[in-house]
C-alpha positions in Angstrom: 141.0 133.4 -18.7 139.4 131.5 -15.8 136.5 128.8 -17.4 134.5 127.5 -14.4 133.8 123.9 -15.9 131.6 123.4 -12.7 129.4 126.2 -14.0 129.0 125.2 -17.2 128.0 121.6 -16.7 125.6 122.7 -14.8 124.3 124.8 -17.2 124.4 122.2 -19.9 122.7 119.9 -17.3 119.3 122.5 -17.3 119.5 122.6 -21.0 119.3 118.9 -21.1 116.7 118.7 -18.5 114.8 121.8 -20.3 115.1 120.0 -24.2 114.2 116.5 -22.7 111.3 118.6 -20.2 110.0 120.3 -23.8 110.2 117.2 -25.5 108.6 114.2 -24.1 105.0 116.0 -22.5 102.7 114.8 -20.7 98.3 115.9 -19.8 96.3 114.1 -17.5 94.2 115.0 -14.9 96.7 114.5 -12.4 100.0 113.0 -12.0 101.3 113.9 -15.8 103.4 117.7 -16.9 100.1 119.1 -17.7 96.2 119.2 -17.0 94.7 120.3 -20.3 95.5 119.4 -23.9 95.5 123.2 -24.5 98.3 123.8 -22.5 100.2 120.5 -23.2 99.7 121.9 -27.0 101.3 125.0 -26.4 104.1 123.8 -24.2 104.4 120.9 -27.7 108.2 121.9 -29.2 109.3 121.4 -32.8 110.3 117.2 -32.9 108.9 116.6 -29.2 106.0 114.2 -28.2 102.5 114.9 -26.7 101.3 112.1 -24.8 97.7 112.2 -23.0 96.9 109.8 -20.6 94.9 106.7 -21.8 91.2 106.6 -19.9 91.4 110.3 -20.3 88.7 112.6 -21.9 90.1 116.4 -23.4 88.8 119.7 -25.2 90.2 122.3 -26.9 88.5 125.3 -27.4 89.3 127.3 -30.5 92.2 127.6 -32.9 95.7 127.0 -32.8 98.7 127.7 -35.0 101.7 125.5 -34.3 104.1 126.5 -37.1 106.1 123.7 -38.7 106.8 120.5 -35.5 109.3 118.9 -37.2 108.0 115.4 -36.7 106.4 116.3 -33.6 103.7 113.7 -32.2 100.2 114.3 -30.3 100.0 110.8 -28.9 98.8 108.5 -26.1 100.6 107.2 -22.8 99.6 104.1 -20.0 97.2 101.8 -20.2 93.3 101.4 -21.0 91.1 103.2 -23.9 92.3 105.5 -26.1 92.4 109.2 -24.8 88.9 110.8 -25.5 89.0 114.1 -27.8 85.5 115.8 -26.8 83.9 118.9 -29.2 84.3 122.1 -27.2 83.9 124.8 -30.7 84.9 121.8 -32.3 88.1 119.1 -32.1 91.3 120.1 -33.2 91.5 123.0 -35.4 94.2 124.6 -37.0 94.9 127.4 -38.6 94.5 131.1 -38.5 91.3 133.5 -38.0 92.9 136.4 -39.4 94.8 137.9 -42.1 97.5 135.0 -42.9 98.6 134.9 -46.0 100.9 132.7 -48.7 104.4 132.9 -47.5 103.6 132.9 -43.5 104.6 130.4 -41.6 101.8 127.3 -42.0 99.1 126.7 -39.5 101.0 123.1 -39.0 103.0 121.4 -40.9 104.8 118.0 -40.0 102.8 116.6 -37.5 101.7 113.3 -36.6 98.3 112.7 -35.0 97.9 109.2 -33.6 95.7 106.6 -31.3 93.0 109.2 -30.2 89.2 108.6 -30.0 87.3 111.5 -31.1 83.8 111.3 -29.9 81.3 114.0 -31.0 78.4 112.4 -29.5 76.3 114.2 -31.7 76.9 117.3 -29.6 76.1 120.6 -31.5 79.4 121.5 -31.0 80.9 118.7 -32.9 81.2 120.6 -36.2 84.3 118.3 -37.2 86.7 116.5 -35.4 89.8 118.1 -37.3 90.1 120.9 -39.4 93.2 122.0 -41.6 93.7 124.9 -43.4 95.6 128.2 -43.9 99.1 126.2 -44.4 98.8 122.6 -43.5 101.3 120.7 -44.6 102.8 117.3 -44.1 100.1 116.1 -41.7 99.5 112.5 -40.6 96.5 111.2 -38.9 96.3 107.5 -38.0 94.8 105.2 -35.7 92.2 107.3 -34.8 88.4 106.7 -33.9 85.7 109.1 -35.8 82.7 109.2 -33.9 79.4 111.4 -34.5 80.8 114.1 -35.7 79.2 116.4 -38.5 83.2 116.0 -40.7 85.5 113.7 -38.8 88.8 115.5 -40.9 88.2 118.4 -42.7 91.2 119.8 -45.1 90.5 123.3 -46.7 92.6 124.2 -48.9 91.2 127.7 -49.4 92.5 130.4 -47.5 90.1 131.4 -44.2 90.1 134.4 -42.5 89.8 138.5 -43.3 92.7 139.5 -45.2 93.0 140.5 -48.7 93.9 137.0 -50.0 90.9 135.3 -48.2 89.3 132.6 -51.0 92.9 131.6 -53.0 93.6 128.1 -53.1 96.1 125.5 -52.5 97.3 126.7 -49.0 97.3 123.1 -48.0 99.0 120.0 -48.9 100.7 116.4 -48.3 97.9 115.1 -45.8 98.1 111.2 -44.7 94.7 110.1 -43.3 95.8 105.6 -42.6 94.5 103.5 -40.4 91.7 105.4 -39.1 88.0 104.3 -38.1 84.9 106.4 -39.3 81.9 106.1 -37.5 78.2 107.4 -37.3 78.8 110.8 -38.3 76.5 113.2 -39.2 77.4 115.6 -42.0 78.7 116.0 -45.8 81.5 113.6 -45.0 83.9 111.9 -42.5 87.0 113.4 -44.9 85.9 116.0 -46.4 87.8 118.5 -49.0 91.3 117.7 -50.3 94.8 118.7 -51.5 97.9 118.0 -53.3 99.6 115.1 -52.3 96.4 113.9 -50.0 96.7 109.9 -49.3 93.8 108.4 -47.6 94.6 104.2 -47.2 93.2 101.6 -44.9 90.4 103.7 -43.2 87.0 102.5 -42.7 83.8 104.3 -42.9 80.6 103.4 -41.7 77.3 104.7 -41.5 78.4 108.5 -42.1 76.0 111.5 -42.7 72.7 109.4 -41.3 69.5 110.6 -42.5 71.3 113.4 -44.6 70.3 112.2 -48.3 71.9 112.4 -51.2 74.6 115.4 -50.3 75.8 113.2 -47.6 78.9 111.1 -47.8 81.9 109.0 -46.3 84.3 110.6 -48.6 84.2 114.3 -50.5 87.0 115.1 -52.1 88.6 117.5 -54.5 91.7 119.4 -55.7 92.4 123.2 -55.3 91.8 124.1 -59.1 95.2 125.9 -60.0 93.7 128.6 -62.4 92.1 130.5 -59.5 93.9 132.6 -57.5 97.0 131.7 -55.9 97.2 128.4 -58.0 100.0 127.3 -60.1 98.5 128.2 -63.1 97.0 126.0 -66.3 96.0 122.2 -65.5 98.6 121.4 -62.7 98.4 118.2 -61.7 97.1 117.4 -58.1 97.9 113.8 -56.9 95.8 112.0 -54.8 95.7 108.6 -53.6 92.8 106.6 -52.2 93.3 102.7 -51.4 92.6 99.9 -49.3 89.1 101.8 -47.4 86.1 99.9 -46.7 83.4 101.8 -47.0 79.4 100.8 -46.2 76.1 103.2 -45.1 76.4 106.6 -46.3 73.6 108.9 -45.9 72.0 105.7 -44.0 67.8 105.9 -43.8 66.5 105.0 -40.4 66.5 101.6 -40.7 69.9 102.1 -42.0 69.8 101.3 -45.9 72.4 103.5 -47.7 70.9 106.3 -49.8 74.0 108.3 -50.6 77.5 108.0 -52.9 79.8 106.1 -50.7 82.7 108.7 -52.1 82.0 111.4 -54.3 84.8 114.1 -56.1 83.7 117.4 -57.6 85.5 120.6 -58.8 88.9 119.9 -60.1 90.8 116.4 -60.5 94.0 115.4 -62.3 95.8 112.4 -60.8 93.3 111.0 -58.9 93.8 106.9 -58.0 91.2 104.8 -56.1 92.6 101.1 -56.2 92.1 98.6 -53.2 89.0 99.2 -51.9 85.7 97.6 -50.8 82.2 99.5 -50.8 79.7 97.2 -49.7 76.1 97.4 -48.4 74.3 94.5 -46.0 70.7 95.3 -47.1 69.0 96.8 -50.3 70.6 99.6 -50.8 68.6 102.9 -52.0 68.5 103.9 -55.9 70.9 106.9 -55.0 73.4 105.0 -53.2 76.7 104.7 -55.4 80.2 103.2 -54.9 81.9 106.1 -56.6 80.5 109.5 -58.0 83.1 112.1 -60.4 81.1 114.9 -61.6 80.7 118.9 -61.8 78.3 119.8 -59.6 78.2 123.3 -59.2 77.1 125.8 -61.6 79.3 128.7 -60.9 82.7 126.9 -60.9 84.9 125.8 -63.8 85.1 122.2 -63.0 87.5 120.0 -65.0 88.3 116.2 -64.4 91.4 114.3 -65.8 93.6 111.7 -65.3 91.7 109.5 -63.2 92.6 105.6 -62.5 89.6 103.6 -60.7 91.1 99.8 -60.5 90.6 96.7 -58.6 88.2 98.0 -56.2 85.3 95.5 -55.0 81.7 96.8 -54.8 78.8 94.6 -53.3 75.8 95.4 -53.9 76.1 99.1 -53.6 72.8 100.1 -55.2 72.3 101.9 -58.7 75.6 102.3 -59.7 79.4 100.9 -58.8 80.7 103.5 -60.4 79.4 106.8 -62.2 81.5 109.7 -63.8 81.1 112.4 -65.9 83.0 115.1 -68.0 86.2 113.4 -67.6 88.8 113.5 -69.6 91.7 110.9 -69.6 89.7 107.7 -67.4 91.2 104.2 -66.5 88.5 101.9 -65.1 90.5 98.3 -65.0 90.2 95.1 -62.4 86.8 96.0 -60.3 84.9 93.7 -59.6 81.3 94.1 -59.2 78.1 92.2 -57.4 74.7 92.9 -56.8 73.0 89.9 -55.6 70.6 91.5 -53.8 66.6 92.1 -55.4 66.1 95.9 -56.3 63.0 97.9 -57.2 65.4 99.6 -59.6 67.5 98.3 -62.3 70.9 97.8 -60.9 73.8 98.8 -63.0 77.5 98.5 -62.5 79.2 101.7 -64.7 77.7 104.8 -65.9 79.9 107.1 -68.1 78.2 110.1 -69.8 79.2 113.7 -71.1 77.5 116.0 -68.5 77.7 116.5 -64.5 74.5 117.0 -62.4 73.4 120.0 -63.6 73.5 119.5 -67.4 75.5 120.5 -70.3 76.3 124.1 -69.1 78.0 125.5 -68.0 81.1 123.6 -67.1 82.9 120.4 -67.4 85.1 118.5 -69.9 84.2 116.5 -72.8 83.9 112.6 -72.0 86.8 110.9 -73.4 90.0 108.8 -73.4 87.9 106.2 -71.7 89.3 102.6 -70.8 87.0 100.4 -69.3 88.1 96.8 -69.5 88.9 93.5 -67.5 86.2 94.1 -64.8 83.7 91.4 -63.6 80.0 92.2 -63.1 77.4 89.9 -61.6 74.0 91.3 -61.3 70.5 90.5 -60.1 68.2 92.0 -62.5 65.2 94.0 -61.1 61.5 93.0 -59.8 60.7 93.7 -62.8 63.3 92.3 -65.0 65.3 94.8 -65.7 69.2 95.6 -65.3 71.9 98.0 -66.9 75.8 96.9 -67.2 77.7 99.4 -68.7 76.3 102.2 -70.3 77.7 105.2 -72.5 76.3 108.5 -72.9 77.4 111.2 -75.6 81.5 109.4 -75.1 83.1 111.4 -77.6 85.8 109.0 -79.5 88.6 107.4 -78.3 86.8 105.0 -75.9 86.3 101.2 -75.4 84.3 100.1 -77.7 81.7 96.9 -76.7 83.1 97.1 -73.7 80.6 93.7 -72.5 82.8 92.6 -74.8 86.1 93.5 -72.9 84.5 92.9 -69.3 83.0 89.7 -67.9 79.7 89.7 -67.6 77.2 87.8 -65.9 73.0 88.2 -65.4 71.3 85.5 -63.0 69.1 83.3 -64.4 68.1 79.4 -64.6 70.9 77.9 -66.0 74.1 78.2 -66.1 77.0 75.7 -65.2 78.3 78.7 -62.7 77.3 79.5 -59.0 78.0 82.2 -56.2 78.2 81.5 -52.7 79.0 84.7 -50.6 80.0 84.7 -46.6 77.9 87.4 -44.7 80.3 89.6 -43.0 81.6 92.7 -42.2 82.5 93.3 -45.5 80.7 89.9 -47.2 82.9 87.5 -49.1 81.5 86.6 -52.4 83.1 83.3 -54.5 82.3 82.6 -57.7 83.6 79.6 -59.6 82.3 76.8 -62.4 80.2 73.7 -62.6 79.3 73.4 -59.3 78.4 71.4 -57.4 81.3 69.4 -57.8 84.5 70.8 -59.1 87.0 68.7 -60.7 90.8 70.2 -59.6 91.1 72.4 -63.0 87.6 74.5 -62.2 88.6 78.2 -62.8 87.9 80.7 -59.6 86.6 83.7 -60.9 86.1 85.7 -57.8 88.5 84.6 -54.3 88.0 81.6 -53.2 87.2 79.7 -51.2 83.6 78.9 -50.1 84.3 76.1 -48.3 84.9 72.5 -50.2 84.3 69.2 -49.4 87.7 66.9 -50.2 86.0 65.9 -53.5 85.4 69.3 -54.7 81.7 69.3 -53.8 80.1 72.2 -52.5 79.2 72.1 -48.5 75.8 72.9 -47.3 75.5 76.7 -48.5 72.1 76.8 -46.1 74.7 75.9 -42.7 74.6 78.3 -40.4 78.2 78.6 -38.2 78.3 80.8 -35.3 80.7 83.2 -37.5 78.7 83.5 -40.5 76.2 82.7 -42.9 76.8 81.0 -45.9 74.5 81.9 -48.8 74.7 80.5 -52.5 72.8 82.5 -55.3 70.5 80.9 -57.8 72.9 80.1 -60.7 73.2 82.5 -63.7 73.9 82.5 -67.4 76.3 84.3 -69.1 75.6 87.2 -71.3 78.3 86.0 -73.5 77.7 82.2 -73.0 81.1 81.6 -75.0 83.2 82.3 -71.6 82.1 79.1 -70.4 82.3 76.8 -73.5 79.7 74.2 -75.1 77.8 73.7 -70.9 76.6 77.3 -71.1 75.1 77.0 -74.3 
């Protein structure tokens, strides 16, 4: 037998060239593999890497299935701004318009999305910048700019399409949303839906679902309810981590006052975290805008909430409510601290616990209990009229925290008081809070992170100064609900 070793080096010398070829792609208008994302996307092999060219603008029209990629990554080459992702039906959807069903291969799974500028430009097209469904798994999306779209990412985790198991859940699951920047949008949220195993850390969101009202959000979430078809059965649990966002302006008015929950969950929950984050608001805020929302909201769905962990989160001044949940069973809410400094025709209020959703006592939801709510910091400014709400309980059924403005600090402005807050005006504000101002001998307790700047001596600098970076802004000082915090000075 005759082996013509010429031959096959050259024949291993095409693969190579073919595997490195499928690998490493490149679309740009000229100059690069490809001129259009679609075909660069279908050209894309399991584990290769996607690059458009940087000061580039793309579209791709309709849907597209890419089975698992194995790591694959849709990426950005050169130099200059990020590559451009413009609506044509919409960004980058994926999944299946007809009859796809549990056990076929996923829509996408394993896929890494990163460093592209998605710019909906309020286009009618621009329906959402990313949509998942019908077997997404194991997708990442970071670095990414959300702009004026109606849903920047939108995970369903229902099946879509015709075929006979059209409506079951949980066909989605494992989806990383970091490091992204939400922007201007339009619609119910800039991450809408959810899924098992959904992380969504170090994003910010701003000014999403303008002029929408109250259904409008930066964050919608839920869980695929595993009693319905094509669950796994009972309460399953359905992780889901949120930390580290900023979050400021949903459902903006037009002179851009929030009038909306900053993130809202409805329909099914158990294992819900939100830790980390800041939701903040840089002018008077509207009586509907929230931090947080849990709650059933829909009539015809058998909504249950458990399990849920809300801690160390900062809110400033948010509106009505930090935080607001209902018909929850099992609820942490530990470490958040919580400022409104800001005048309100409302009372302001900082947590709002209470048996029943939005729509009343039937026909879903939970019984409220198992609730923890302890070790948080509130400052408030009452109302015009004098008025103000800390923590308040409605129908908790037993075991909860009892007193809890006994297990929380507490504080109300007023006249006198031997404590101050100074915040920094920024994108999000810095608040400070510490004891016996204006000078502070070395063993003053911080309460909130300092510092506002000091003077050597521990006296408070000019609040009123106005450097080119920000604006310093002391409150009038306060006195304590429960004056025996600060000692014999508060009394």
């Amino acid at each position: 037998m005759t082996v013509n070793v010429k031959g096959l080096a050259f024949v291993f010398s095409l693969l190579f060239l073919y595997a490195s070829y499928a690998n490493a792609i490149t679309v740009c208008s000229s100059g690069a593999d490809f001129t259009t994302l679609k075909s660069g996307l279908k050209a894309l092999a399991p584990g290769g890497t996607l690059s458009l060219c940087r000061g580039g603008s793309f579209s791709h029209p309709g849907m597209i299935a890419l089975g698992d990629m194995k790591g694959a990554k849709i990426t950005s080459y050169g130099e200059g701004p990020k590559p451009i992702i413009l609506p044509s039906s919409s960004g980058l959807m994926f999944g299946y318009g007809g009859r796809w069903k549990p056990g076929s291969p996923p829509s996408v799974s394993n896929l890494v999305i990163d460093g592209l500028d998605f710019r909906g430009d309020s286009d009618p097209k621009a329906r959402f910048a990313i949509l998942l469904q019908n077997g997404a798994h194991d997708v990442t999306i970071q670095n990414c700019v959300f702009t004026r779209w109606g849903i920047g990412v939108y995970i369903k985790s229902r099946i879509a399409g015709k075929g006979p198991h059209k409506g079951e859940v949980d066909s989605t699951s494992n989806i990383r949303i970091q490091h992204n920047e939400f922007r201007d949008g339009s619609g119910a949220g800039a991450v809408l839906g959810g899924s098992r195993g959904l992380y969504l850390g170090y994003n910010s969101f701003s000014n999403w679902g303008a002029g929408g009202g109250k259904y409008n959000h930066s964050v919608y979430l839920g869980c695929p309810d595993p009693s319905e078809p094509g669950g796994r059965g009972g309460d399953a649990p359905c992780p889901q981590l949120v930390e580290y966002n900023t979050m400021t302006g949903a459902a903006a008015d037009e002179d851009g006052a929030c009038r909306g929950v900053e993130l809202v969950a409805h329909g099914y929950l158990n294992g819900l975290v939100i830790r980390n984050n800041t939701f903040y608001e840089t002018q008077v805020a509207g009586a509907g805008c929230y931090g947080i929302q849990l709650s059933p909201a829909y009539r015809n769905r058998n909504e249950r909430m458990s399990n849920v962990t809300i801690t160390d989160n900062r809110f400033y001044n948010v509106g009505r409510w930090a935080i607001e949940v209902a018909s929850l069973d099992t609820l942490t809410i530990r470490g958040n601290k919580v400022i409104k400094t800001m005048e309100t025709s409302y009372r302001p209020g900082a947590f709002y616990l209470r048996r029943y959703g939005m729509q009343g006592p039937e026909p879903n939801g939970k019984d409220m209990t198992n609730v923890t709510v302890e070790d948080n910091l509130i400052w408030l400014r009452p109302s015009v009229k004098g008025e103000f709400q800390t923590i308040r309980y409605s129908d908790l059924i037993p075991p909860y925290t009892k007193d809890p403005d006994s297990k929380n600090e507490i504080y109300i402005e007023s006249s006198v008081s031997d404590s101050v807050m100074c915040r920094v005006v920024g994108e999000p504000p810095t608040f400070s809070l510490c004891r016996k101002p204006p000078c502070l001998p070395s063993s003053a307790e911080w309460l909130l992170e300092p510092p506002i700047p000091f003077s050597d001596d521990g006296c408070v600098l000019d609040c009123e100064r106005k450097p080119s970076v920000a604006t310093r802004v002391c409150e009038p000082a306060v006195k304590e609900k429960r004056p025996e915090l600060l000692g014999e000075a508060a009394k």
